[in-house]
LOVO-547841 format. One record per residue (C-alpha): residue in one letter; x, y, z. Coordinates in nm, 4 decimals, always signed. Example, Ala and Ser with C-alpha at 12.3 -4.5 7.8 and 13.67 -1.06 7.14 Angstrom:
% residues 2
+------+----------+----------+----------+
| rest |        x |        y |        z |
+------+----------+----------+----------+
|    A |  +1.2300 |  -0.4500 |  +0.7800 |
|    S |  +1.3670 |  -0.1060 |  +0.7140 |
+------+----------+----------+----------+
//
This chain:
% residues 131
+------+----------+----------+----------+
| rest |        x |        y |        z |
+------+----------+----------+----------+
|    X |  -2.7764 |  -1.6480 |  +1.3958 |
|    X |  -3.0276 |  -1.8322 |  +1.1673 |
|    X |  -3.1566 |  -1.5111 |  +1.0600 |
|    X |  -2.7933 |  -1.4410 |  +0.9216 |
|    X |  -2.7707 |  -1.7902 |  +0.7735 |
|    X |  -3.0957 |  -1.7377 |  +0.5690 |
|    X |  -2.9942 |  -1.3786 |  +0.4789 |
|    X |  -2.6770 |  -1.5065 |  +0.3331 |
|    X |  -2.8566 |  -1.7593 |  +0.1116 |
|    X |  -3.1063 |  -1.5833 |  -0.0030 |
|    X |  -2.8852 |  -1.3011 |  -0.1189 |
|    X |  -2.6143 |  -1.5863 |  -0.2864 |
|    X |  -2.9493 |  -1.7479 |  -0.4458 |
|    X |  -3.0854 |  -1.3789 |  -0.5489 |
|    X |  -2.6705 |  -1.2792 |  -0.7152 |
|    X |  -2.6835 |  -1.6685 |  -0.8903 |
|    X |  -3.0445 |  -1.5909 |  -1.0570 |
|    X |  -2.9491 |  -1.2359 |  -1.1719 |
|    X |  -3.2203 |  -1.0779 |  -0.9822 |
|    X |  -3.1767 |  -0.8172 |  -0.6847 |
|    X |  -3.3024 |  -0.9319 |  -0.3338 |
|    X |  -3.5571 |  -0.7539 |  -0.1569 |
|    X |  -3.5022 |  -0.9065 |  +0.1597 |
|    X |  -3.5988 |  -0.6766 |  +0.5341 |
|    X |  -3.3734 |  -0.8014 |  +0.7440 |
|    X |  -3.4593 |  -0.7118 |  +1.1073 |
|    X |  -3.1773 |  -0.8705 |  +1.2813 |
|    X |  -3.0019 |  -0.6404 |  +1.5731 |
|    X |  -2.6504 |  -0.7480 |  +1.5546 |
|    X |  -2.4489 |  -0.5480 |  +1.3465 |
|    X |  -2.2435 |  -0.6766 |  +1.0147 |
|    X |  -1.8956 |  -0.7081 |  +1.0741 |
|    X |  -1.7806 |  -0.7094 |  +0.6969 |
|    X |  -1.8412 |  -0.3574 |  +0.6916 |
|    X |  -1.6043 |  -0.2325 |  +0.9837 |
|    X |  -1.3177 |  -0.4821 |  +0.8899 |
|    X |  -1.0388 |  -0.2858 |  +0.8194 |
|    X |  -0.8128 |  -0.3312 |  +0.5206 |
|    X |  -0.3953 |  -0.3623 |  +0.5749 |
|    X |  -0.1312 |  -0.3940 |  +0.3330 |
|    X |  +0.1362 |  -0.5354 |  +0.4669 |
|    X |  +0.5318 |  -0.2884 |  +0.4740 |
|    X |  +0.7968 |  -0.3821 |  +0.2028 |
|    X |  +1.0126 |  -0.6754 |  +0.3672 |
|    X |  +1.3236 |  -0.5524 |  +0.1987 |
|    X |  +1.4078 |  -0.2896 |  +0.0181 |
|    X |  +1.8103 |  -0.2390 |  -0.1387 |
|    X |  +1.9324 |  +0.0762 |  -0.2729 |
|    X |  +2.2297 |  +0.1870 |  -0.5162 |
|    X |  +2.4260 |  +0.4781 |  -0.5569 |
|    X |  +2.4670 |  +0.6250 |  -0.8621 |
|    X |  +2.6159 |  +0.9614 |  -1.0292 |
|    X |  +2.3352 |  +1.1913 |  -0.8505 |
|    X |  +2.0838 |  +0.9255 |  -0.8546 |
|    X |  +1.9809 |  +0.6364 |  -0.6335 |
|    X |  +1.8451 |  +0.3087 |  -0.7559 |
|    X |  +1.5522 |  +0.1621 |  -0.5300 |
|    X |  +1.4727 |  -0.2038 |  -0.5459 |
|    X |  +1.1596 |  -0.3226 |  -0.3655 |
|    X |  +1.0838 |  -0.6941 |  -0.3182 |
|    X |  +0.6533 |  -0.7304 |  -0.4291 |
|    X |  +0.4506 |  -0.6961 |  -0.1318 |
|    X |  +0.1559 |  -0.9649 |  -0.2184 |
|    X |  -0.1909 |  -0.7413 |  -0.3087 |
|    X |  -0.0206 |  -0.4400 |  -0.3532 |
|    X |  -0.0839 |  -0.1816 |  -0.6611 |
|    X |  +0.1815 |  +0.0419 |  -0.5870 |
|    X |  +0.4604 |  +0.1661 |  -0.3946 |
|    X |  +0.5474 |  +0.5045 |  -0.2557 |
|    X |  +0.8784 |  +0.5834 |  -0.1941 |
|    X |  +1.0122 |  +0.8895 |  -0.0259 |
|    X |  +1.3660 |  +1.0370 |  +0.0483 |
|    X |  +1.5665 |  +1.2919 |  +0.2189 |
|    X |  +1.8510 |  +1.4715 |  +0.3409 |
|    X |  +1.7790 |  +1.4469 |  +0.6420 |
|    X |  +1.7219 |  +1.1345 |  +0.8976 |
|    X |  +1.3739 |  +1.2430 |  +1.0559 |
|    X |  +1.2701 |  +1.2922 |  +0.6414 |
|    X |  +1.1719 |  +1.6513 |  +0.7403 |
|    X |  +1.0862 |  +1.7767 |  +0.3950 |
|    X |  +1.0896 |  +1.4376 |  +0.2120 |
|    X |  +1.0088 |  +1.4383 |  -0.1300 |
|    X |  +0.7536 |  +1.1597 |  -0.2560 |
|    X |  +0.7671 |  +0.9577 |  -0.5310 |
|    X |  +0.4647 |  +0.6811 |  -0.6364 |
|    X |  +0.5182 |  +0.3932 |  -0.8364 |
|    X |  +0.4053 |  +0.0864 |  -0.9267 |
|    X |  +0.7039 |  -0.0970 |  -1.0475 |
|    X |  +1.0038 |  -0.2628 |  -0.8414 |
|    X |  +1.2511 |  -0.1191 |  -0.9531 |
|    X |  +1.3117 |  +0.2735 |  -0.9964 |
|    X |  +1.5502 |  +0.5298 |  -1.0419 |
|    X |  +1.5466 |  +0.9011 |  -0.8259 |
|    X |  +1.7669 |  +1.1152 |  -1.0590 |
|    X |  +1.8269 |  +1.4674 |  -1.0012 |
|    X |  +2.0378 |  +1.4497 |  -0.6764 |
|    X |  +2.3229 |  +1.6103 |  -0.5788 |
|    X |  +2.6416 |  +1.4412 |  -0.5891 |
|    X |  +2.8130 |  +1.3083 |  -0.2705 |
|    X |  +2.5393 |  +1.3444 |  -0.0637 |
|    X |  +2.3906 |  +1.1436 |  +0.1974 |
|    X |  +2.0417 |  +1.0171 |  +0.1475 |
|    X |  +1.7696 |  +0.8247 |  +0.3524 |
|    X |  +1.5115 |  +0.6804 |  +0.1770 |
|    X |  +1.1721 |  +0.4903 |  +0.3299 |
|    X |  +0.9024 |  +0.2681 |  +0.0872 |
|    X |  +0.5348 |  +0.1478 |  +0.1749 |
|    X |  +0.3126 |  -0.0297 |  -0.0326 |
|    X |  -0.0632 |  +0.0595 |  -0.0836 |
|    X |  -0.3810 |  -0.0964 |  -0.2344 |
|    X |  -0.7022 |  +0.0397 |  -0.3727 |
|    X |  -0.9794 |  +0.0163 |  -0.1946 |
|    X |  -1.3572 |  +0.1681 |  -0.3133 |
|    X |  -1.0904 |  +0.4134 |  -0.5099 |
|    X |  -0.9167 |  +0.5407 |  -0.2148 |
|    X |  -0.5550 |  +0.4154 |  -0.1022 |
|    X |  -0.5037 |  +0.2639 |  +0.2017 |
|    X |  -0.1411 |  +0.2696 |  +0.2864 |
|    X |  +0.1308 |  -0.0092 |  +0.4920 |
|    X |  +0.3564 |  +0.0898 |  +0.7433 |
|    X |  +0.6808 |  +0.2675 |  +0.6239 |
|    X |  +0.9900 |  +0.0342 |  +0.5668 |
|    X |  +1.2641 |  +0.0882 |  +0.7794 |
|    X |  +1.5134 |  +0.3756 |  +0.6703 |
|    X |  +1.7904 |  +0.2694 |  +0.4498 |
|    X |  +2.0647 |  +0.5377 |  +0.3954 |
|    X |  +2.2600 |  +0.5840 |  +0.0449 |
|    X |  +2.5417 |  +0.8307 |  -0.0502 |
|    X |  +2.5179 |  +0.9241 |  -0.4136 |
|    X |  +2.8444 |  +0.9262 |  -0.6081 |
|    X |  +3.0090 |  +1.1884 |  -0.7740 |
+------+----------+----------+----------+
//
């Protein structure tokens, strides 16, 4: 445990100076920073709108996310869901057909080391599009 301690100030003290550390460290226990895993928590609420062959989707800000990706379909198990990603809070999906009954889920993602890590998918919310 002291090892860690030292480790940890000597690498804070190396960053402050502007210098790299060349420190061995030949402690066994493994770091736990690396395997931590990163979440993103799902969209609390998320209202939609019918419109003539469109659907407006309203997403309340999930706190650390970049982006949102939303996805709808025909169909209740969203066999054959179309994606959409955004990173606004409010968007429109145009190109519909009229009078039809849609079911739409959001997430939220972050960037992390340039990859996306994803948050559960919202609950489905189902819309029927105007004619």
């Amino acid at each position: 445990m002291k090892m860690k301690k030292y480790v940890a100030a000597a690498m804070a003290a190396a960053m402050v100076l502007g210098c790299t550390p060349a420190i061995a460290a030949t402690s066994s226990s493994t770091s736990t920073d690396a395997s931590q895993e990163v979440t993103v928590k799902k969209p609390a609420k998320v209202t939609l709108k019918a419109k003539k062959k469109a659907i407006k989707v309203t997403i309340k800000k999930v706190a650390g996310a970049k982006g949102y990706q939303i996805r709808y379909s025909t169909k209740k198990t969203m066999k054959n869901a179309k994606k959409v990603n955004t990173t606004k809070k409010t968007v429109t999906i145009k190109k519909l057909k009229a009078k039809k009954k849609y079911y739409v889920q959001v997430r939220a993602y972050k960037k992390v080391d340039g990859k996306k890590v994803y948050s559960k998918w919202s609950t489905k919310k189902a819309v029927k599009t105007k004619k």
